[in-house]
C-alpha positions as CSV (number, residue, x, y, z in Angstrom):
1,X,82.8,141.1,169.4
2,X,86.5,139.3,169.3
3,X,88.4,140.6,166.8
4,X,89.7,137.2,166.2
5,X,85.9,136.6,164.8
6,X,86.4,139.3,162.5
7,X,83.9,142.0,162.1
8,X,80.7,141.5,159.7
9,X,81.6,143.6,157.2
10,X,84.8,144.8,156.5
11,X,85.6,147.2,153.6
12,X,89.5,147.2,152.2
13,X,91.2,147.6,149.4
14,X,94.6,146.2,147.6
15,X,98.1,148.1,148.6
16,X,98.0,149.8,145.2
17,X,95.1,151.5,146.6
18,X,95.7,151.8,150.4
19,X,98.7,154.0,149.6
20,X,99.4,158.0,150.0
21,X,102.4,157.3,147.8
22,X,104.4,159.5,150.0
23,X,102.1,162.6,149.2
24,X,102.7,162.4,145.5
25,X,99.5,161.1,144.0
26,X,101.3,160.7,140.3
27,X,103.4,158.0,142.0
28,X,100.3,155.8,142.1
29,X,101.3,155.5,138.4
30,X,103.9,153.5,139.0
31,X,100.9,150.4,139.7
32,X,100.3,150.3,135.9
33,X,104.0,149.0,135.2
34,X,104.7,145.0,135.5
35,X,106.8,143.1,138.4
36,X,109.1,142.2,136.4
37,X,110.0,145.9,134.8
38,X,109.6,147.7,138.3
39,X,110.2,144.8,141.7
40,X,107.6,144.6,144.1
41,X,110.3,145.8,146.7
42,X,110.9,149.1,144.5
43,X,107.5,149.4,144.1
44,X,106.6,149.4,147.5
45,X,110.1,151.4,149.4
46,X,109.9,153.9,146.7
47,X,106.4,154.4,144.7
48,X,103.4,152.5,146.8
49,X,104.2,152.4,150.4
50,X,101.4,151.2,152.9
51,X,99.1,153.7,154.5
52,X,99.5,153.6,158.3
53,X,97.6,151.2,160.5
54,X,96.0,151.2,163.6
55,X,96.4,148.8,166.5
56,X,93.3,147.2,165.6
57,X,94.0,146.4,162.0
58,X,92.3,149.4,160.7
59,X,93.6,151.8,158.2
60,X,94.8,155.6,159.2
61,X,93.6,156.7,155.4
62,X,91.3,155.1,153.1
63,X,90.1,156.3,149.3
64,X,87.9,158.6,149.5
65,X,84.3,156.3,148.0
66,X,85.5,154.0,150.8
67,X,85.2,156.7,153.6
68,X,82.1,157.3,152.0
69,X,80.6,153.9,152.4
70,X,81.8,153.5,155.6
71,X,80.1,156.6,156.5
72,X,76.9,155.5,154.9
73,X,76.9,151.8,156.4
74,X,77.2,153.6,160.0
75,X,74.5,156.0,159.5
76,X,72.1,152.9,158.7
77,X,72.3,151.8,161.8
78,X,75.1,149.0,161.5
79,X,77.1,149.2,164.7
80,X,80.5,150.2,164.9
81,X,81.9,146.8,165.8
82,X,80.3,145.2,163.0
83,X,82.0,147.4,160.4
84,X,86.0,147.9,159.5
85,X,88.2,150.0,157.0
86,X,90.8,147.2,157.0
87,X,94.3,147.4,156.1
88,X,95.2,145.1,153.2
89,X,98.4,144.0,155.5
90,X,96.1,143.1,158.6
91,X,93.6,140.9,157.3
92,X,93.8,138.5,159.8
93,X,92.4,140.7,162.5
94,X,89.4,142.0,160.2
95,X,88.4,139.2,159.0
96,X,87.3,135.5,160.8
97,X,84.5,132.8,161.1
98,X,81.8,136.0,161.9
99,X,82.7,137.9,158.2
100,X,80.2,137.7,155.9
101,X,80.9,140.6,153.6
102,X,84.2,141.9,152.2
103,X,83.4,144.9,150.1
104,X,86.5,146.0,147.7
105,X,86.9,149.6,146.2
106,X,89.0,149.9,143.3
107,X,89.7,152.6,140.2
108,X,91.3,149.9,137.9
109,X,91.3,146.2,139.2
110,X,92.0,144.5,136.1
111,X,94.0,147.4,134.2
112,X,91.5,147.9,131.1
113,X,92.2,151.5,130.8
114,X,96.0,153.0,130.7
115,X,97.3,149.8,131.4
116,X,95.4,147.8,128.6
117,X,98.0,149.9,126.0
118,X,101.1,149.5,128.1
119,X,100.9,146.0,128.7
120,X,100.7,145.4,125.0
121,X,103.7,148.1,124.4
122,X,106.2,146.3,126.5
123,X,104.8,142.6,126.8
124,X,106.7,142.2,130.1
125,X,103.1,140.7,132.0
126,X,100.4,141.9,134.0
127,X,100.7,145.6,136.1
128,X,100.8,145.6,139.9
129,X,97.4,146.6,139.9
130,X,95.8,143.6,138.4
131,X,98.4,141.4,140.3
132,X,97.5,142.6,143.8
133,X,93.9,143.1,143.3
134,X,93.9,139.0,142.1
135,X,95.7,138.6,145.0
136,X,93.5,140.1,147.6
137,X,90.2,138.5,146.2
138,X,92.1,135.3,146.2
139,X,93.7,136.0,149.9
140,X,93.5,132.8,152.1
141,X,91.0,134.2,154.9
142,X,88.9,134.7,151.8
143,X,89.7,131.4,150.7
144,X,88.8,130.4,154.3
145,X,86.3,132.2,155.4
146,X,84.1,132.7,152.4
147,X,82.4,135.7,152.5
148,X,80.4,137.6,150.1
149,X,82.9,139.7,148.1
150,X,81.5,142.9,146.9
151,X,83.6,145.5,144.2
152,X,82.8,149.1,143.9
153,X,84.2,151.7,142.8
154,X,84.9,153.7,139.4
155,X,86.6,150.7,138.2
156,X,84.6,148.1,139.0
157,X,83.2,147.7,135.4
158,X,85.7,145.9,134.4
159,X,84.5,143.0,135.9
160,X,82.0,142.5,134.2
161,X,82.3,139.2,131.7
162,X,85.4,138.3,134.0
163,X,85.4,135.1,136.4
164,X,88.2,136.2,139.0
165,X,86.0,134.9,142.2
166,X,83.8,137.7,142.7
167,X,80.2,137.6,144.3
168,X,79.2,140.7,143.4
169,X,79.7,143.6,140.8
170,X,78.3,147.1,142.4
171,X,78.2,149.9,139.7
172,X,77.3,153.7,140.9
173,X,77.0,155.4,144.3
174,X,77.6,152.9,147.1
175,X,76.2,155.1,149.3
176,X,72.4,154.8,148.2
177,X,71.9,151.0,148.3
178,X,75.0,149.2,149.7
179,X,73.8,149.5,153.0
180,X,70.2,147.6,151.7
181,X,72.6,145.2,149.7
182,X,74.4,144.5,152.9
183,X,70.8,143.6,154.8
184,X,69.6,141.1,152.2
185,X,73.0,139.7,152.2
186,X,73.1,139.6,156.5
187,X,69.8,138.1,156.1
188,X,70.5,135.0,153.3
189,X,68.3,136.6,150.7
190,X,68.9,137.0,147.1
191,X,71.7,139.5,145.2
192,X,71.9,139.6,142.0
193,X,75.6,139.2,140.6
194,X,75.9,143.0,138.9
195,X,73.7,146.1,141.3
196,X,73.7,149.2,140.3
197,X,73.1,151.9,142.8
198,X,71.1,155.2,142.5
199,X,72.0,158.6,142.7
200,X,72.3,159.8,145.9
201,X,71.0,163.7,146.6
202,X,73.8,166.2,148.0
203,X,73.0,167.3,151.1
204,X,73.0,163.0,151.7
205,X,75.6,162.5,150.6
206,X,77.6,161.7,153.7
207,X,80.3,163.1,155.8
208,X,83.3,160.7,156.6
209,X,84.5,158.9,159.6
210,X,88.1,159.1,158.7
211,X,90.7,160.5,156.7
212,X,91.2,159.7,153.3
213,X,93.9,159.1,151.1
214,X,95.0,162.5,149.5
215,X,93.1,164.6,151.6
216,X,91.0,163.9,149.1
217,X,87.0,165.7,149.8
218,X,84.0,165.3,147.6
219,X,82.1,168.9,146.9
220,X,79.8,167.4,144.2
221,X,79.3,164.5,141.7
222,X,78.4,164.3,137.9
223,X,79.0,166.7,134.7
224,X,76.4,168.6,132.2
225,X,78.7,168.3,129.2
226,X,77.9,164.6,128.1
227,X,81.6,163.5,126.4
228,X,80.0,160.2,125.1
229,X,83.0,157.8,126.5
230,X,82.6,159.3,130.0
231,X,80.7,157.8,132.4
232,X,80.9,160.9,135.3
233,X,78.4,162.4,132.4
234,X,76.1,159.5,133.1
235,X,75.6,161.4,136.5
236,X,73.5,164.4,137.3
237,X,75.3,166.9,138.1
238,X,75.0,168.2,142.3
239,X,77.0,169.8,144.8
240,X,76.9,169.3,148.3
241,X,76.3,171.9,150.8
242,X,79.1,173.9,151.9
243,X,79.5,172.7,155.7
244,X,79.7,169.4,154.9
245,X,82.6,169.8,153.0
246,X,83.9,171.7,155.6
247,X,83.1,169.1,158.1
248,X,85.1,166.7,155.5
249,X,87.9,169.3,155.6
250,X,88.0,169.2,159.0
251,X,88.0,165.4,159.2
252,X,90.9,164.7,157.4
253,X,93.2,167.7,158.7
254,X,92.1,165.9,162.2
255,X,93.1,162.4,161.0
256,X,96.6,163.5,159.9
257,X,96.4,165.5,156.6
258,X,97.6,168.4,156.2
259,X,97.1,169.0,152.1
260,X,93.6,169.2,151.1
261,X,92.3,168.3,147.4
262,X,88.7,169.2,146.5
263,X,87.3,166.5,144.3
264,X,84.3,167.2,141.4
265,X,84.2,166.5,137.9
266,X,85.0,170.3,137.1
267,X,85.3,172.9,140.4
268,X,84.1,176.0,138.4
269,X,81.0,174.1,138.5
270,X,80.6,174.6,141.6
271,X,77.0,176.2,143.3
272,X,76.6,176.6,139.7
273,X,73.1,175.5,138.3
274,X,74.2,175.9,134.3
275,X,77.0,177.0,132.2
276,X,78.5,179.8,133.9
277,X,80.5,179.5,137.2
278,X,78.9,181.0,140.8
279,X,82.7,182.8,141.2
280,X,81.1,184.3,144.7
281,X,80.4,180.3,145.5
282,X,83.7,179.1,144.5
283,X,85.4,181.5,146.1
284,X,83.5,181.1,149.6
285,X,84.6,177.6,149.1
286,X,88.0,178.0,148.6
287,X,88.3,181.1,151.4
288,X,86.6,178.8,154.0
289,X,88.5,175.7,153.2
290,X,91.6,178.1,154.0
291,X,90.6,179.4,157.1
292,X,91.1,175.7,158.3
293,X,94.4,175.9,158.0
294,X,95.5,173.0,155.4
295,X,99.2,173.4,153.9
296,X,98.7,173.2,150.7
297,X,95.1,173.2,148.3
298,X,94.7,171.6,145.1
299,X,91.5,170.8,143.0
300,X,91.1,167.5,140.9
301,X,89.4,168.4,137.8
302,X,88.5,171.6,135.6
303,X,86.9,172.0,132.7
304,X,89.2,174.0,130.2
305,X,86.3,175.7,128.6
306,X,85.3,177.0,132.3
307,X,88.1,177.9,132.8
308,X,88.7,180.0,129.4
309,X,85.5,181.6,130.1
310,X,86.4,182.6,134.2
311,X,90.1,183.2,133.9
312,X,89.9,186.4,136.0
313,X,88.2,183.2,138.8
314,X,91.7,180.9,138.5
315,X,93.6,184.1,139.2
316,X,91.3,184.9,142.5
317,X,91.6,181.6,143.5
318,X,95.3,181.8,143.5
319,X,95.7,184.7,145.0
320,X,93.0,183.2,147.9
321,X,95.4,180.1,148.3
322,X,98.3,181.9,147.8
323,X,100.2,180.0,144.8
324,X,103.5,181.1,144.3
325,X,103.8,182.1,148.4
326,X,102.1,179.9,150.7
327,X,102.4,177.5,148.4
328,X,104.4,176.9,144.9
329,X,101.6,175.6,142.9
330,X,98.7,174.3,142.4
331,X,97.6,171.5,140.1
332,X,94.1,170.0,138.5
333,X,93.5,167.3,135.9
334,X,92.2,168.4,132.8
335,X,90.7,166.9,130.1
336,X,92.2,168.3,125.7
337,X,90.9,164.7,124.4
338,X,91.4,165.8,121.3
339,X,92.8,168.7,119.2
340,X,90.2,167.8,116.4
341,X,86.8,170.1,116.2
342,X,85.5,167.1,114.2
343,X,85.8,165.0,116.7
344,X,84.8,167.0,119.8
345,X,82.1,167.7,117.5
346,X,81.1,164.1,116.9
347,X,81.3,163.1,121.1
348,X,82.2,165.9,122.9
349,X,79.5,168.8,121.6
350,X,79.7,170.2,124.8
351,X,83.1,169.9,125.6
352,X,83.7,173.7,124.4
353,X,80.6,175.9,125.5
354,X,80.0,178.1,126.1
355,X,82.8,178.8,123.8
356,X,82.8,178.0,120.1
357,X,83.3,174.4,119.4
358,X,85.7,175.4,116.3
359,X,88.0,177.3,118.7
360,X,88.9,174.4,120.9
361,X,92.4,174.2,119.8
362,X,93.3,178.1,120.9
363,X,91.0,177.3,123.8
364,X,93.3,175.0,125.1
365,X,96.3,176.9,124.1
366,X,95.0,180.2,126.4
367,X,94.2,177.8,129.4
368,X,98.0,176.5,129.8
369,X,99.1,180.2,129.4
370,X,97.1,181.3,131.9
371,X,98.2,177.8,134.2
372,X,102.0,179.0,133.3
373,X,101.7,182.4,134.2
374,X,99.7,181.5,137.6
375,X,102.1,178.2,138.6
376,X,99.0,175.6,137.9
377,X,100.3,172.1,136.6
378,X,97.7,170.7,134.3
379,X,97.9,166.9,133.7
380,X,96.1,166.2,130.9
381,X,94.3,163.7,129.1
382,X,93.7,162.6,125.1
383,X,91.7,159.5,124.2
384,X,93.4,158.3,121.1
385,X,90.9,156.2,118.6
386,X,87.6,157.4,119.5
387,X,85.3,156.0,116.3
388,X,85.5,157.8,113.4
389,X,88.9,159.1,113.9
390,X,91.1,159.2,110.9
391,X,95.0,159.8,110.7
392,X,93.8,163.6,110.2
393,X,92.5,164.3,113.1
394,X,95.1,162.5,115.1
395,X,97.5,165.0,113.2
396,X,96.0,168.3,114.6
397,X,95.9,166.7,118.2
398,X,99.8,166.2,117.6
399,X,100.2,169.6,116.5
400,X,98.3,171.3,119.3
401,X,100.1,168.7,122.1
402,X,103.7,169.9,119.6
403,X,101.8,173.8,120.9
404,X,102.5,173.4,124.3
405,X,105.4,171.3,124.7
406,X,107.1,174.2,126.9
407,X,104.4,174.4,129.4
408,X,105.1,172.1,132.6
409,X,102.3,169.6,133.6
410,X,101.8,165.8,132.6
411,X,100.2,164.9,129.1
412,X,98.7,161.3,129.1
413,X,97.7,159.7,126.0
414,X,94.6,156.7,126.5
415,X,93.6,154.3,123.9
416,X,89.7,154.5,123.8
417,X,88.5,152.5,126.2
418,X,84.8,151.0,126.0
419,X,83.4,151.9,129.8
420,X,80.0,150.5,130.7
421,X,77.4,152.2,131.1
422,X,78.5,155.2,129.0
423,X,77.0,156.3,125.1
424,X,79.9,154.5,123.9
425,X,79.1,151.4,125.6
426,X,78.9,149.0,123.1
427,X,81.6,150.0,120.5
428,X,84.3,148.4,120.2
429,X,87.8,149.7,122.3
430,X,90.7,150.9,120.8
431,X,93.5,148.0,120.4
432,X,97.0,148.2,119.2
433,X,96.5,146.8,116.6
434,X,93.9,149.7,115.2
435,X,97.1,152.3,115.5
436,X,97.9,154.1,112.9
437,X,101.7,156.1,112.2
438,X,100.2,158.5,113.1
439,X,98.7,157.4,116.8
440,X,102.3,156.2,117.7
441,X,103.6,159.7,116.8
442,X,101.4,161.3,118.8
443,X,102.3,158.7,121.9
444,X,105.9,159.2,121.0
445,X,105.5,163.3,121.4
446,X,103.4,162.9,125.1
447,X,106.0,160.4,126.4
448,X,108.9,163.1,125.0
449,X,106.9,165.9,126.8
450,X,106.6,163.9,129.8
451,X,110.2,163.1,130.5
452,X,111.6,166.5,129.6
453,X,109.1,167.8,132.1
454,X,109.2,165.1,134.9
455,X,112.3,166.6,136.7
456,X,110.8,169.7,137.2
457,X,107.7,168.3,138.2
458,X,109.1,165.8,141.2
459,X,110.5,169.5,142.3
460,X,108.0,170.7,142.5
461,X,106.0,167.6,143.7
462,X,108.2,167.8,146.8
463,X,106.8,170.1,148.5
464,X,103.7,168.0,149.4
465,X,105.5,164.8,149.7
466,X,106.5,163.1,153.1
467,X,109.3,160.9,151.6
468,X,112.6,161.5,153.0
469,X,116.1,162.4,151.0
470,X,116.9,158.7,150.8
471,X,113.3,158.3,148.6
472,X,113.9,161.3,146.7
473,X,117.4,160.6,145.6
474,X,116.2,157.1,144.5
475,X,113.2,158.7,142.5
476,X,115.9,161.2,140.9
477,X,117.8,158.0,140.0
478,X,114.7,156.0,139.1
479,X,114.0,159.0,136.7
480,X,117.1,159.2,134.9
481,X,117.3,155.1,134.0
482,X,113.4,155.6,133.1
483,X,114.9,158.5,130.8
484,X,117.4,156.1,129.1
485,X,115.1,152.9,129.0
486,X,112.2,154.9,127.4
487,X,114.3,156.4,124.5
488,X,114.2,153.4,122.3
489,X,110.6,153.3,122.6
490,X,109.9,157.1,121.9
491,X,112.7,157.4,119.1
492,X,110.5,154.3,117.1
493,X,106.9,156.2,118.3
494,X,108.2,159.3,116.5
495,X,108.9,157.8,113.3
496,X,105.3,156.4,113.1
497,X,106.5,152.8,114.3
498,X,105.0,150.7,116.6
499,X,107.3,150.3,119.9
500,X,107.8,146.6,119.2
């Protein structure tokens, strides 16, 4: 097939997707601030630069559900030729008269979640990642053209209700029934708007064609602990057999990657079939994944109450992966929600076990002692305004997040966010407006924590970076006018006033 006909289906995303961000994933941040605080051109030479592409108008690395569709479309029998990982930049040789399907993978196209909060802190517009996505589904050999656009992906939710020129809404695994949804599409029949896909079992879930963006390798999907605004809790909980995350391994240190992150919604979980961690399992996994040679090894998410229960396991596993030799650290996104029992007790009964639920806050307090004295960055996560909170419970989340302010890592405060599909479905999100004194204080002490710790942190971020002196030096400068520009906001935050 001419590649000036475009291939049939072609799977892409927008640039503040297709990027490695030089190695540092927490520069992907940088696509929930507006044009007009951060430039496109900033954005681009110093945060969110373009993944590589091929000759062909492919893309070197690709997220990570993309690979996996991909993978899934070619093991249905579509050909090769009829199927592309584009790059958002070379559009024009993916896609032509012969396209009849764009499929778009995205984690936040129309910034409802951290963005939703910032936007209505600074009011300086919309964030890059709203921008760009509008842009690509709007794209002129779209416009042309006129295929079937597809999103998928973990934020493709928010689409829902919105009319930005989308065919299609696919919600859950792509793997199980986007290749079916591609057929009837192929074939002129019907598709409804919104699909939602089943669950795919592990040892199907497939291994990928090409390397993905952060190295990043799926060893199992969905969580046992039910946190009712979570939708990865929606999921049965699986793991996929070791080899094929080996094979996955193999694919991306093949295809260019040399650091290697192991994604599940907690990795003590893993060969696990209840509350206790397999250690013998987890440590196989990480030992084997190490034998292939990757420079560095980083997992995405743990569970704090795992790893309060297995700390002897973290310590193994660092002495496996060799923090604090081989390599200077090693980091995993955790989730403290909340320093309130009420609360956890109210959507998150599960959240502590098998600890005790009334605990949490000393919990939480061990775990970034034991990430300290091991060189583990936790970023972390609070959802601020979950229903039923009251200025109380905000008060002891402020004092346990005041508990740890000398630990290094990344503390990120979220205004509840209504996600579809989840128990909290249909209540109501968390607005500005709803803040109390007490939520901006709170806010105020994270962004504090954040920018005394940020320095440190691009340090130490360095090491798996691939930007050159000129980039760091302009990241160093970027943080120190960041540092001065934020003060007004945090000094008004910490007297219990709203930012503006």
């Amino acid at each position: 097939m001419s590649a000036s006909r475009g291939k049939k289906i072609v799977l892409t995303s927008d640039e503040t997707m297709m990027s490695s961000y030089y190695g540092g994933v927490m520069l992907g941040f940088a696509a929930i601030m507006p044009a007009s605080v951060l430039p496109d051109w900033i954005f681009r030479s110093f945060f969110c630069p373009p993944v590589p592409a091929r000759g062909d108008g492919s893309a070197q690395y690709a997220p990570c559900g993309m690979r996996k569709v991909e993978a899934a479309l070619l093991e249905a029998g579509y050909s090769r030729d009829d199927v592309m990982v584009a790059h958002p930049a070379h559009l024009e040789k993916a896609i032509g008269p012969d396209t009849k399907i764009v499929g778009i993978t995205h984690d936040d196209p129309m910034g409802k979640i951290a963005v939703r909060e910032l936007e209505d802190i600074i009011r300086r517009g919309p964030p890059h990642n709203r921008s760009k996505f509008l842009a690509l589904v709007n794209h002129p050999l779209l416009k042309k053209h006129k295929p079937r656009i597809v999103v998928g992906g973990n934020g493709s939710w928010e689409l829902i209700g919105e009319d930005v020129g989308v065919d299609h809404i696919y919600l859950g695994e792509g793997e199980s029934d986007f290749p079916e949804v591609c057929r009837k599409i192929l074939l002129g029949e019907t598709v409804p708007p919104v699909i939602r896909g089943t669950a795919v079992p592990a040892e199907r879930i497939p291994i990928n064609r090409g390397a993905t963006i952060g190295g990043i390798v799926e060893i199992g999907r969905g969580c046992w602990r039910g946190c009712a605004f979570c939708s990865p809790t929606m999921r049965t909980m699986r793991h996929r057999p070791m080899q094929n995350i080996l094979e996955d391994v193999r694919v991306n240190l093949a295809g260019g990657q040399r650091d290697i992150l192991l994604h599940c919604e907690d990795f003590f979980a893993y060969g696990s079939k209840g509350m206790h961690p397999a250690e013998e399992k987890v440590l196989e996994l990480v030992a084997n994944v190490m034998k292939l040679g990757p420079r560095t090894l980083d997992v995405s998410h743990l569970s704090l109450a795992a790893v309060h229960q297995s700390q002897g396991l973290l310590r193994k596993i660092s002495e496996v992966v060799g923090v604090g030799s081989n390599q200077k650290y090693m980091s995993a996104w955790i989730g403290i929600e909340t320093g309130s029992c009420r609360i956890l007790q109210m959507h998150m009964p599960r959240k502590a076990l098998p600890g005790d639920i009334g605990n949490w806050p000393e919990i939480v307090r061990d775990c970034y002692r034991l990430f300290d004295e091991e060189s583990w960055l936790p970023v972390a996560s609070l959802v601020l305004g979950l229903p039923g909170e009251t200025a109380s419970d905000v008060i002891k989340t402020t004092e346990l997040v005041e508990s740890l302010k000398d630990y290094t890592g990344l503390m990120l405060p979220l205004f509840f966010t209504t996600i579809a599909d989840t128990k909290l479905g249909g209540v109501r999100g968390f607005a500005k407006q709803d803040a109390l004194p007490e939520h901006w204080e709170l806010v105020g002490l994270c962004l504090e924590y954040n920018l005394r710790h940020l320095k440190k942190l691009h340090r130490l971020y360095s090491e798996r970076m691939t930007a050159g002196p000129a980039v760091h030096a302009a990241l160093t400068g970027i943080n120190l006018v960041a540092d001065i520009a934020l003060n007004k906001y945090l000094k008004r935050m910490k007297r219990g006033e709203a930012p503006n």
